[in-house]
KOLTI-356578 format. One record per residue (C-alpha): residue number from 1; residue in three letters; x, y, z. Coordinates in steps of 0.2 Angstrom, whole numbers, always signed. Layout:
<drenses>
DRENSE   k   r    px    py    pz
DRENSE NUM ALA     X     Y     Z
...
</drenses>
This chain:
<drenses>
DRENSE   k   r    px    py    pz
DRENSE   1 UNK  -698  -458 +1182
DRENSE   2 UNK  -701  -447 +1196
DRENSE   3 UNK  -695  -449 +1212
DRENSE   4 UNK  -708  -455 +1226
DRENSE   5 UNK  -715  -439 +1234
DRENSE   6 UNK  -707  -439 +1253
DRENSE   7 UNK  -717  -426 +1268
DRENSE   8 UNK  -712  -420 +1284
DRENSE   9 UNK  -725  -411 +1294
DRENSE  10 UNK  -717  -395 +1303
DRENSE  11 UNK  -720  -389 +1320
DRENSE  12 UNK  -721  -376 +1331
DRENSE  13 UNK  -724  -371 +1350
DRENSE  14 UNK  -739  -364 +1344
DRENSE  15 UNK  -747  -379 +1336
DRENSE  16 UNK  -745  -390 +1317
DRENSE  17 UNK  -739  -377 +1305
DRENSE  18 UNK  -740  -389 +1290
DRENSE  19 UNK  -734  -402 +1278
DRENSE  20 UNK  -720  -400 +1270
DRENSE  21 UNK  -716  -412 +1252
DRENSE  22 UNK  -704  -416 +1239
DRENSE  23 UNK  -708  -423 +1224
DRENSE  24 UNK  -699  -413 +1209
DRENSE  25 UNK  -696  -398 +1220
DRENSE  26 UNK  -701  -393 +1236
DRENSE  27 UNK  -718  -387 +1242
DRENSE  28 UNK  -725  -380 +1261
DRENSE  29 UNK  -742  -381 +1261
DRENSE  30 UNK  -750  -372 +1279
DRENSE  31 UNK  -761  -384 +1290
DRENSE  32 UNK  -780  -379 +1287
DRENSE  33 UNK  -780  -378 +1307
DRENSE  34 UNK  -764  -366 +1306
DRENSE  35 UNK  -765  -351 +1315
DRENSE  36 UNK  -755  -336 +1311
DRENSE  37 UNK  -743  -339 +1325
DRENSE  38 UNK  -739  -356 +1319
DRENSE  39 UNK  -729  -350 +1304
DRENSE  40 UNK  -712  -356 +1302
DRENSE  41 UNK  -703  -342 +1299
DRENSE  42 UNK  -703  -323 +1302
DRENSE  43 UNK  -707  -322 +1283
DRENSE  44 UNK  -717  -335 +1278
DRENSE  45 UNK  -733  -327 +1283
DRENSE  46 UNK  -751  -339 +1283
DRENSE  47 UNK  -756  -327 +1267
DRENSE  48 UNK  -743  -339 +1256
DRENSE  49 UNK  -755  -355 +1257
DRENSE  50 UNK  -744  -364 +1247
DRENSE  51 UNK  -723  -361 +1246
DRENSE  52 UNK  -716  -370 +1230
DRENSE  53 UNK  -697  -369 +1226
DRENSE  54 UNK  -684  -378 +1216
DRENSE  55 UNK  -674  -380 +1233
DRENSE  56 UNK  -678  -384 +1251
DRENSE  57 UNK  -684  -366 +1259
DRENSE  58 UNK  -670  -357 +1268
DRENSE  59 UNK  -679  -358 +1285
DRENSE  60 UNK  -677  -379 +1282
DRENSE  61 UNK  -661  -378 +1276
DRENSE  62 UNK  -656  -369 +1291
DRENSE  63 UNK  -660  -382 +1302
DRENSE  64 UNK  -652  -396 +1291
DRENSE  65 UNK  -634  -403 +1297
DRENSE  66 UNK  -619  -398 +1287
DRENSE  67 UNK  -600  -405 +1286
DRENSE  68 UNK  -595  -415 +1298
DRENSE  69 UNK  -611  -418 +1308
DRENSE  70 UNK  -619  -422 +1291
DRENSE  71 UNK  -606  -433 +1285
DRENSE  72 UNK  -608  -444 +1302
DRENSE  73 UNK  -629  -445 +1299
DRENSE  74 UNK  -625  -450 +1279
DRENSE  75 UNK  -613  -463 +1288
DRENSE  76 UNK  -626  -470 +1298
DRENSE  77 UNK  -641  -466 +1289
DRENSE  78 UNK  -634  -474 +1272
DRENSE  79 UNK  -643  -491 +1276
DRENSE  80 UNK  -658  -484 +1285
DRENSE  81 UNK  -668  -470 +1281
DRENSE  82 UNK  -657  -462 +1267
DRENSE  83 UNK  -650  -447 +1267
DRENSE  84 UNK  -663  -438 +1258
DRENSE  85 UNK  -665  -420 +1266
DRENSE  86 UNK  -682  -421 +1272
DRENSE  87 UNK  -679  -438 +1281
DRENSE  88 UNK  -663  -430 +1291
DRENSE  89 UNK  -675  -418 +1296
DRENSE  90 UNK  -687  -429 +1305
DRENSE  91 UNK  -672  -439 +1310
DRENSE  92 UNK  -660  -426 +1319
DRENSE  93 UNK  -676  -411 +1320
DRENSE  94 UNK  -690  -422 +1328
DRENSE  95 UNK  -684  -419 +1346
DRENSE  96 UNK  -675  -403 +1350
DRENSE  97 UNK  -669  -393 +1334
DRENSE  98 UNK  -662  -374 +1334
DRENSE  99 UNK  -675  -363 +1336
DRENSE 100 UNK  -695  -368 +1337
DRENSE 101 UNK  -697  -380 +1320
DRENSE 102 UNK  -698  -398 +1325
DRENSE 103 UNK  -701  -411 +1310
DRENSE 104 UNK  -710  -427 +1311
DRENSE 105 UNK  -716  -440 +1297
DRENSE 106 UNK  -735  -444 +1302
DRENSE 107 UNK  -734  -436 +1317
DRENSE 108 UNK  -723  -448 +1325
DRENSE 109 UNK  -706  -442 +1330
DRENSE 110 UNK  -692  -452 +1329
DRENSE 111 UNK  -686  -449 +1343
DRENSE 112 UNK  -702  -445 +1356
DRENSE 113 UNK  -694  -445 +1371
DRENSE 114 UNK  -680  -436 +1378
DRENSE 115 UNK  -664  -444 +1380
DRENSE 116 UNK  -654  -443 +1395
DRENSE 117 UNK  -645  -428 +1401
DRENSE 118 UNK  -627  -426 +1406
DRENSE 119 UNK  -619  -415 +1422
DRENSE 120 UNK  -607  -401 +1412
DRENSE 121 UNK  -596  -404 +1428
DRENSE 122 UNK  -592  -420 +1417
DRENSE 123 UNK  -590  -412 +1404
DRENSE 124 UNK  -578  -402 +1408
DRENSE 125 UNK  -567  -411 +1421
DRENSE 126 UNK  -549  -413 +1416
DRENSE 127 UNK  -544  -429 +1404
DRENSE 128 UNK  -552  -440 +1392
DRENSE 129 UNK  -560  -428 +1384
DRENSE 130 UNK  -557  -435 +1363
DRENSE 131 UNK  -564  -451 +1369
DRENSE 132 UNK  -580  -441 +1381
DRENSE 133 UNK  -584  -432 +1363
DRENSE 134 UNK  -583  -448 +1353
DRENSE 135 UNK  -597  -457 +1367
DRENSE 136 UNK  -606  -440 +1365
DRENSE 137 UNK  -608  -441 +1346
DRENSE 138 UNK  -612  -459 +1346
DRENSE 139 UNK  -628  -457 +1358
DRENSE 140 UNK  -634  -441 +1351
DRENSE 141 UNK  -628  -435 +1335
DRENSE 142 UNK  -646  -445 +1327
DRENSE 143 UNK  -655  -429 +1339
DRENSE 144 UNK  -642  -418 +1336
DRENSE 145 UNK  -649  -405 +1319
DRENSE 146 UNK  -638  -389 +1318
DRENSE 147 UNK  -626  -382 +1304
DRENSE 148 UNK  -608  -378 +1305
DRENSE 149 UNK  -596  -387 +1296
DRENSE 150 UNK  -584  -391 +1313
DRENSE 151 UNK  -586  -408 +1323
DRENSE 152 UNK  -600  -405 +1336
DRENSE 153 UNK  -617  -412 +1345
DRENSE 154 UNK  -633  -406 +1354
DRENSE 155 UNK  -631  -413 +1372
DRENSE 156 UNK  -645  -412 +1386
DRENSE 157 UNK  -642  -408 +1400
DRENSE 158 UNK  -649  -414 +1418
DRENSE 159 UNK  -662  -400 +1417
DRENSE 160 UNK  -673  -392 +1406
DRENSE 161 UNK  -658  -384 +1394
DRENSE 162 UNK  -647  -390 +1382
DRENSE 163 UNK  -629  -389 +1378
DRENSE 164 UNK  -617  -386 +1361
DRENSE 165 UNK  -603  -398 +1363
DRENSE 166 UNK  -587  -394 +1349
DRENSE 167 UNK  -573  -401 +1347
DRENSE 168 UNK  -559  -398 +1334
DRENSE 169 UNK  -551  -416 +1333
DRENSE 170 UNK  -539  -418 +1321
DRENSE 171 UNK  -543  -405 +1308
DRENSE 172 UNK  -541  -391 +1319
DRENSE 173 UNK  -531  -392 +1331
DRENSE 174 UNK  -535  -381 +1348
DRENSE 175 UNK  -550  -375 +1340
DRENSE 176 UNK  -559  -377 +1357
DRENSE 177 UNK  -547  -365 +1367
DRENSE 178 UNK  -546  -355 +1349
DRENSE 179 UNK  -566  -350 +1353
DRENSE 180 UNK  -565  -350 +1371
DRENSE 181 UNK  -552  -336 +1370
DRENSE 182 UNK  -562  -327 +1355
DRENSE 183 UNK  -576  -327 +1365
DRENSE 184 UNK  -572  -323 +1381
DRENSE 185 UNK  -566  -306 +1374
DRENSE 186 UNK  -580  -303 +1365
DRENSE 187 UNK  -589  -305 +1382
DRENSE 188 UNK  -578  -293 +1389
DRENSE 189 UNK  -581  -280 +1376
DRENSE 190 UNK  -598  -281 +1381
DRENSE 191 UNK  -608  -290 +1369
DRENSE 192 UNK  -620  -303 +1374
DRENSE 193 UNK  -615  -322 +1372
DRENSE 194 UNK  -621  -338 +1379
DRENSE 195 UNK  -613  -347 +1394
DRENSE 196 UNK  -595  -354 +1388
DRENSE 197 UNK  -585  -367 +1394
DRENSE 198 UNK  -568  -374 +1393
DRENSE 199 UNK  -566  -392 +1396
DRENSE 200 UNK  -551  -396 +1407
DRENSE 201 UNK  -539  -402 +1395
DRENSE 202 UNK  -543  -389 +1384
DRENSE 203 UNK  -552  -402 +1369
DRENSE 204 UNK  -571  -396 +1372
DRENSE 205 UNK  -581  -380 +1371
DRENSE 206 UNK  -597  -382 +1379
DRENSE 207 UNK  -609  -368 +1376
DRENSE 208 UNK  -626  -367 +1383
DRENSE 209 UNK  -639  -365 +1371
DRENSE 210 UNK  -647  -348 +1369
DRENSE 211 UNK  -665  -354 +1362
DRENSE 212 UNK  -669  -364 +1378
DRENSE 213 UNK  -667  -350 +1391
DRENSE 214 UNK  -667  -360 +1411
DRENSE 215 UNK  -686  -353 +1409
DRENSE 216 UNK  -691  -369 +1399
DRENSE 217 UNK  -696  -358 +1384
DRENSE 218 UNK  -693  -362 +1367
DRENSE 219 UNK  -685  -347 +1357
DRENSE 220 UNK  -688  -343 +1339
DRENSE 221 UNK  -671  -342 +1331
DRENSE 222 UNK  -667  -336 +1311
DRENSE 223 UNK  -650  -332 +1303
DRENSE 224 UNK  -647  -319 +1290
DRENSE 225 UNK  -645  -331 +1277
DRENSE 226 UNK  -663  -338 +1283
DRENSE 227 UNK  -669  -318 +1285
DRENSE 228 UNK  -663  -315 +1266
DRENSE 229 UNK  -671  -330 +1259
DRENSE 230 UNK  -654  -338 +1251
DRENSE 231 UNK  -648  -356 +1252
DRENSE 232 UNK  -633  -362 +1264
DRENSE 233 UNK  -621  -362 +1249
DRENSE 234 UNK  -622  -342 +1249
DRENSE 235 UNK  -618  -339 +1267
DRENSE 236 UNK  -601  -333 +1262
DRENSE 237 UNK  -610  -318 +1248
DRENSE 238 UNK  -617  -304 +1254
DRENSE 239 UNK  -610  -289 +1264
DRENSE 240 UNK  -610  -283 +1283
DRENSE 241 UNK  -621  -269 +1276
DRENSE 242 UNK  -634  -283 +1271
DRENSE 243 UNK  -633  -289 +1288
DRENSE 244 UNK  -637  -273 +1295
DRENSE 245 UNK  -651  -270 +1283
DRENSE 246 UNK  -661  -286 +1286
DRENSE 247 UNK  -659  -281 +1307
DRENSE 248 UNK  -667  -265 +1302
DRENSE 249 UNK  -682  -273 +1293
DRENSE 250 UNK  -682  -286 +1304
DRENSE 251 UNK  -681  -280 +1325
DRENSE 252 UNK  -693  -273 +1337
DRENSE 253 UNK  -690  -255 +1334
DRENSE 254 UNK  -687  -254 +1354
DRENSE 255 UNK  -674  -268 +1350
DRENSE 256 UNK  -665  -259 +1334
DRENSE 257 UNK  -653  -247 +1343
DRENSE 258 UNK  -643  -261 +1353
DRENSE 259 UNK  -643  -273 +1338
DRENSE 260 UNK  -635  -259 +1326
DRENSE 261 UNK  -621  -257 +1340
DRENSE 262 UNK  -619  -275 +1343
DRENSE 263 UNK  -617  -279 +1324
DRENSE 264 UNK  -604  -264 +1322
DRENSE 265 UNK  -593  -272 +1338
DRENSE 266 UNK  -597  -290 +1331
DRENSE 267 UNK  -588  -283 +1315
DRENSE 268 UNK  -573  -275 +1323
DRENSE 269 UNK  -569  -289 +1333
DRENSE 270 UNK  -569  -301 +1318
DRENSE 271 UNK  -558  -287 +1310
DRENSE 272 UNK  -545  -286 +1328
DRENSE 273 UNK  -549  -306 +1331
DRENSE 274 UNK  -544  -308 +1312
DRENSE 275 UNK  -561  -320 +1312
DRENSE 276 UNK  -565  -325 +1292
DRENSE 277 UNK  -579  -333 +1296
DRENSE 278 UNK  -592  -323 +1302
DRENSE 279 UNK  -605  -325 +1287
DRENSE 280 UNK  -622  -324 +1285
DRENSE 281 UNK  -626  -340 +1296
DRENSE 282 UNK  -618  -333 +1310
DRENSE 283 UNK  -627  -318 +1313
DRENSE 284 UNK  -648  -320 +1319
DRENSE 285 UNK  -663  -312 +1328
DRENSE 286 UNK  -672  -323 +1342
DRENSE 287 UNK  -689  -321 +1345
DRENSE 288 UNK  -703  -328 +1358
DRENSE 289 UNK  -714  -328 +1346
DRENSE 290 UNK  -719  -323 +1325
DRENSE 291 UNK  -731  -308 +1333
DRENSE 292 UNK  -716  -305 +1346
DRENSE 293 UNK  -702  -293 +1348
DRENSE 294 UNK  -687  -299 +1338
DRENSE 295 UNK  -669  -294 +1344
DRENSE 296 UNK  -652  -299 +1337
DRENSE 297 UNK  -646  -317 +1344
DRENSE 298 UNK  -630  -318 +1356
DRENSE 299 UNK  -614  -316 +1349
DRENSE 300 UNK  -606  -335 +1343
DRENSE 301 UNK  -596  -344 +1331
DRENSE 302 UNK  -582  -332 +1335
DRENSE 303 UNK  -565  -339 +1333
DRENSE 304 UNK  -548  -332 +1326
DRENSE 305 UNK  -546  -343 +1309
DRENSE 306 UNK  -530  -336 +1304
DRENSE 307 UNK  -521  -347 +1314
DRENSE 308 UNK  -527  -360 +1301
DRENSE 309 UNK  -527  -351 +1285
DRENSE 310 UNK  -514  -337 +1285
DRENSE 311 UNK  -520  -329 +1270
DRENSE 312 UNK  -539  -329 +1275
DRENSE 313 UNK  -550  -312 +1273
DRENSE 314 UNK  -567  -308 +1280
DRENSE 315 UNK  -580  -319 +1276
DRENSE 316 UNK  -591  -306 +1269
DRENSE 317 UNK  -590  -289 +1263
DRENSE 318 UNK  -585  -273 +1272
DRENSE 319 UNK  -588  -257 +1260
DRENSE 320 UNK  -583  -267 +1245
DRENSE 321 UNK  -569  -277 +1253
DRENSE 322 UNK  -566  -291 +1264
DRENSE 323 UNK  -548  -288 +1265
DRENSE 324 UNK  -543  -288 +1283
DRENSE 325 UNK  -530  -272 +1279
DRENSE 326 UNK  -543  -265 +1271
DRENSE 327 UNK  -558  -267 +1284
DRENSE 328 UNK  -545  -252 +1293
DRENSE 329 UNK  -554  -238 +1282
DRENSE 330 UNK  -571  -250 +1278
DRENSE 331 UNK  -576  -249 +1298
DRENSE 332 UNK  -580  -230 +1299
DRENSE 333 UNK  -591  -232 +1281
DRENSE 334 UNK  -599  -246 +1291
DRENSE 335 UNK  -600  -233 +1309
DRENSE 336 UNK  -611  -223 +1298
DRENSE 337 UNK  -620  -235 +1293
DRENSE 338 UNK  -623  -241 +1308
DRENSE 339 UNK  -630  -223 +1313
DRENSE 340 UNK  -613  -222 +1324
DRENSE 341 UNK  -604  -203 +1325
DRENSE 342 UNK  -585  -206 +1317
DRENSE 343 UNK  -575  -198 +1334
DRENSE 344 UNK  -590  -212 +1343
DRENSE 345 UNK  -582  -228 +1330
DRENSE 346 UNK  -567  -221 +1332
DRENSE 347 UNK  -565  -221 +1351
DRENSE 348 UNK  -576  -238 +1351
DRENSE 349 UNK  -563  -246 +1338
DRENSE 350 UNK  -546  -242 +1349
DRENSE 351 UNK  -555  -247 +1366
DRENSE 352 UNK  -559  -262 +1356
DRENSE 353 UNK  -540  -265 +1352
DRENSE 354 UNK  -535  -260 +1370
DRENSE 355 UNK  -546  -275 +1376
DRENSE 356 UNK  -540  -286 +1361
DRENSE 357 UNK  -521  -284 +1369
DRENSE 358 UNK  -528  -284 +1388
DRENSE 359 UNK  -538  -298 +1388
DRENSE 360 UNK  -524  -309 +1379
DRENSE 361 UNK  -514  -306 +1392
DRENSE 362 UNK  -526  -312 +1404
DRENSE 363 UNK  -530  -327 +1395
DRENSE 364 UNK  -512  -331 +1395
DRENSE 365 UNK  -513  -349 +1401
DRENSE 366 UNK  -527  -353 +1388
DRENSE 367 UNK  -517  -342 +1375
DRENSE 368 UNK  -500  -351 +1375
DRENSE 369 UNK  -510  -369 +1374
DRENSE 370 UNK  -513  -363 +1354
DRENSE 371 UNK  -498  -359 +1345
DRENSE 372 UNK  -498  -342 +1336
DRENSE 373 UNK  -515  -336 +1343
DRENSE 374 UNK  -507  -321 +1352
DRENSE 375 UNK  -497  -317 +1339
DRENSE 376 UNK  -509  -314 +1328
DRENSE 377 UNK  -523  -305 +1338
DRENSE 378 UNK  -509  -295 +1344
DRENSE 379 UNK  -504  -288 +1329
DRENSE 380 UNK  -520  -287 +1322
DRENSE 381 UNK  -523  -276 +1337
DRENSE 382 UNK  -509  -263 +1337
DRENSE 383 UNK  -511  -258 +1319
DRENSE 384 UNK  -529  -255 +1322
DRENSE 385 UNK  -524  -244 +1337
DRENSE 386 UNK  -510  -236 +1327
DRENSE 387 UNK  -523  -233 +1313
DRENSE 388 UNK  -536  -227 +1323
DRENSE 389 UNK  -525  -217 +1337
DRENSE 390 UNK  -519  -206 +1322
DRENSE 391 UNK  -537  -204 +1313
DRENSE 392 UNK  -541  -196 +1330
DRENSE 393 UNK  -529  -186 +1330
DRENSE 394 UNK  -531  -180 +1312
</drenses>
């Protein structure tokens, strides 16, 4: 017997862009009053009137929870409202989701209002902060629809913008002061990122959102595995070079030339960061609008994961290889790729690497509160100077 057929109607800034179903497999239908701004996704255009797959559409499994988030919301959910996907959508995406979709049953949000906002400057004062994250998760994680498998919850703040609260717990230990550190030298390489923040005691990263600029707009967001129209399980297949390609057919022409340098710097400090989980979910494009300029998202995500898993590689491939050894020679194939002169990669790669071994030493006090984390991003960081250093000179 067939299963009951369950909707969700998705919205946008720009109005209803229509009802989305599941009976034996999913199907988006447009709203007959849909405009072609309201379509969901940069490539689900208002010409597809009807969207029918055997799986929920990338640009809805985008938004779904995954790991621990997800296995929190099937805890709670388990007696309520299921934990059938399109129900967890107009649970934890009725009120303020990634990006521009929101998703209601009927129109009636589940939750309509929004809830109270907290100070950061309570986040991140010194002490308490395991038992702050376990309050944090028990009063928003029903409003709180993102992916990424670590522990973490949407939080708003007492103003118009909301915040990204992680926390490692017990899984991974130091993972907050892991990404604070990461990210901080991205930042100093240059590369855009959102406001970061430590928490005193060194338990919380709290990240500012970067689809709810202090403007009060509401940012289009897409990752690459939205972009190439594949399910979350794929996020780790694909290749850096497929990244690049979908920027190309995807930015503002105006827009192209800093996304192309940004990806090349994003890989070579997931190469010198030893980082083996930048996949296709954490790379995206953020847009005001679907008829507006698209630019690649701030960097994020960024954290050295070899201080878990010793024997981790690159999460996706890098001329044929996700060996970090290998990603040495893989870089310049992908400097050309990126329209980026050798002796230019070259130069950009050790000043990279220089940074890397810089910016460790000023992070010291962070650095030492996560065993092995210097270690590693220094080594990683002299052989790429010793690699690059002689390929200069050759």
């Amino acid at each position: 017997m067939a299963e009951p057929a369950i909707t969700a109607l998705v919205h946008t800034p720009q109005g209803l862009a229509g009802q989305l179903r599941r009976d034996n497999e999913y199907q988006f239908d447009f709203a007959p009053s849909a405009t072609p701004e309201c379509a969901p996704a940069l490539g689900m255009t208002l010409n597809l009137r009807a969207n029918r797959q055997h799986e929920l559409h990338p640009i809805f499994q985008m938004n779904m929870p995954e790991g621990f988030v997800l296995e929190q919301m099937r805890s709670r959910l388990s007696m309520t409202a299921g934990v059938d996907p399109l129900r967890l959508l107009t649970v934890a995406g009725s009120h303020d989701p990634i990006g521009r979709l929101c998703f209601t049953q009927d129109g009636h949000g589940a939750m309509p209002d929004r809830p109270e906002g907290v100070r950061l400057a309570d986040l991140l004062s010194k002490g308490g902060s395991t038992a702050q994250f376990a309050r944090l998760l028990d009063h928003y994680l029903l409003s709180t629809c993102i992916s990424g498998v670590q522990p973490k919850v949407l939080v708003p703040e007492q103003s118009t913008q909301s915040l990204i609260v992680k926390s490692g717990l017990d899984a991974f230990p130091g993972l907050a002061i892991n990404e604070f550190v990461c990210m901080s030298i991205v930042r100093s390489a240059g590369v855009p990122v959102p406001e970061f923040h430590l928490s005193g005691d060194g338990e919380l990263f709290v990240m500012r959102r970067f689809d709810r600029p202090a403007d009060g707009r509401i940012l289009g967001f897409e990752d690459m595995l939205a972009l190439a129209g594949r399910s979350t399980e794929q996020k780790y297949t694909g290749s850096y070079e497929l990244v690049l390609r979908l920027l190309k057919l995807y930015c503002s022409p105006e827009h192209l030339p800093a996304a192309r340098q940004q990806l090349f710097d994003m890989v070579v400090l997931s190469c010198l960061l030893d980082n083996g989980d930048a996949h296709m979910k954490n790379f995206g494009v953020l847009y005001d609008g679907i008829a507006g300029a698209v630019r690649m998202a701030p960097a994020y995500d960024i954290v050295c994961t070899r201080v878990y898993i010793p024997e981790d590689n690159l999460a996706l491939d890098l001329a044929g290889n996700r060996s970090f050894f290998a990603a040495r020679v893989g870089l310049i194939d992908f400097a050309a790729r990126c329209d980026i002169p050798r002796t230019q990669a070259i130069a950009r790669i050790c000043e990279l690497a220089q940074l890397a071994l810089d910016s460790v030493e000023s992070l010291a006090g962070q650095v030492q509160r996560l065993p092995g984390l210097r270690e590693v991003i220094e080594k990683e960081a002299r052989l790429h100077l010793q690699t690059f250093t002689r390929s200069n000179h050759a």
